[in-house]
N, C-alpha and C positions, 0 to 999 in steps of 0.2 A: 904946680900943685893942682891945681883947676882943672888942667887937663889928662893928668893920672886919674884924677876922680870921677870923673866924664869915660874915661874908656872903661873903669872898674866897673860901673852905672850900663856902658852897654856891654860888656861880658855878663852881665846876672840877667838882662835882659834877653840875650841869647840864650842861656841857656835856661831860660824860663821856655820859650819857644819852643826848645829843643825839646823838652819834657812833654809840652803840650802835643806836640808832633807824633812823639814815640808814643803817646795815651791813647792819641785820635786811630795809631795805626794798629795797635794790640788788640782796640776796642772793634775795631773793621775786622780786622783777623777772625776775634773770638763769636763774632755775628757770624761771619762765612761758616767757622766750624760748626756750628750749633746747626745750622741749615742742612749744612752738607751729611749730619749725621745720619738725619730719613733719607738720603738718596742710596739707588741702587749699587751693588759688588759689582766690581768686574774684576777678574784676575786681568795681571799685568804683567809687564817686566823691564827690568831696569838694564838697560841700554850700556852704560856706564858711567862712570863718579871721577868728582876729579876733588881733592881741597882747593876750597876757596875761603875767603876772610867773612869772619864771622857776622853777619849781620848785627848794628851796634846795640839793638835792643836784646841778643841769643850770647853774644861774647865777653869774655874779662878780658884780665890781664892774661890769667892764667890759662883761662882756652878760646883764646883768637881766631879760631878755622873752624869750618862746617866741612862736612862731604857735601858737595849737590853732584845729584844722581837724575839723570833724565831716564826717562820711562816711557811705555806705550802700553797701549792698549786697545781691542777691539769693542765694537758696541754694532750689533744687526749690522757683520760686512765691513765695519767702515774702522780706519784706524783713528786713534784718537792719541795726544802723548803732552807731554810737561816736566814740570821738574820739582825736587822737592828736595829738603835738606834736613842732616843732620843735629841733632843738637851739638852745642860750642863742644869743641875739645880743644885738646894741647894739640901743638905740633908733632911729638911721639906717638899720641892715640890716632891721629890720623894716617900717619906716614906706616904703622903694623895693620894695617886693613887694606888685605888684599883684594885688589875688583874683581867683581864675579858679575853675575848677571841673571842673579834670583828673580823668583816669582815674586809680585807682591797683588795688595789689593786696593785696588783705588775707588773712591767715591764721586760718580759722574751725577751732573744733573741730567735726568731724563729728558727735560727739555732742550738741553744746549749741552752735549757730552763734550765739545770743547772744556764746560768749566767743570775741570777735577780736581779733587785734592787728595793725598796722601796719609790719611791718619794713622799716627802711634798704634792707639788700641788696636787696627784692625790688621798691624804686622810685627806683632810684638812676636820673638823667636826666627823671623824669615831672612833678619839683615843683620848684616853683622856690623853695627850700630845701630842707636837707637833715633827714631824718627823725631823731627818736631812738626808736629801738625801742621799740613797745610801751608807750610811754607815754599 
């Protein structure tokens, strides 16, 4: 009895953890976005996409998988590239999106064009799916 109760005790503990983990990392996301908003355009392009499983904090039951699309782009000369995803779908929304290799627009730091992100608003209409920021 004691010891059913003890493991029940560290399952709620776990996933108290788990919640705090997925808060701390939403919370890190939503600062990058906010930031990354004032940096400069660069048109880019997406390389290509493969489904992968949906990151636990973007997925359900019902849509399990993301597209992640790797991308490039230029900045004065120099190439610069990353990856970015989807928001959750089904297994059928995924598996009817054919890869292509559209333009997009990506938000670099002026400082460090290494670090860019992908936002929704600034490709909404160019992907055939729809983006989750900065992921």
């Amino acid at each position: 009895m004691f010891s059913s109760g003890l493991q029940f005790w560290r399952m709620g503990w776990n996933s108290i953890f788990d919640a705090v983990r997925v808060w701390f990392r939403r919370r890190a996301r939503e600062k990058r976005l906010a930031l990354a908003k004032g940096w400069p355009l660069a048109t880019g392009e997406v390389l290509g996409w493969k489904t992968v499983q949906a990151h636990e904090d973007a997925g359900t039951f019902a849509t399990p998988d993301q597209i992640q699309a790797g991308y490039y782009f230029t900045v004065r000369g120099e190439y610069f590239g990353g990856h970015f995803r989807s928001v959750a779908m089904s297994h059928g929304e995924c598996a009817k999106i054919a890869e292509a290799t559209p333009k997009i627009q990506v938000r670099y730091n002026p400082a460090d064009p290494d670090e860019a992100v992908v936002l929704a608003e600034d490709n909404v209409g160019n992907l055939p799916f729809r983006v989750l920021s900065g992921d």
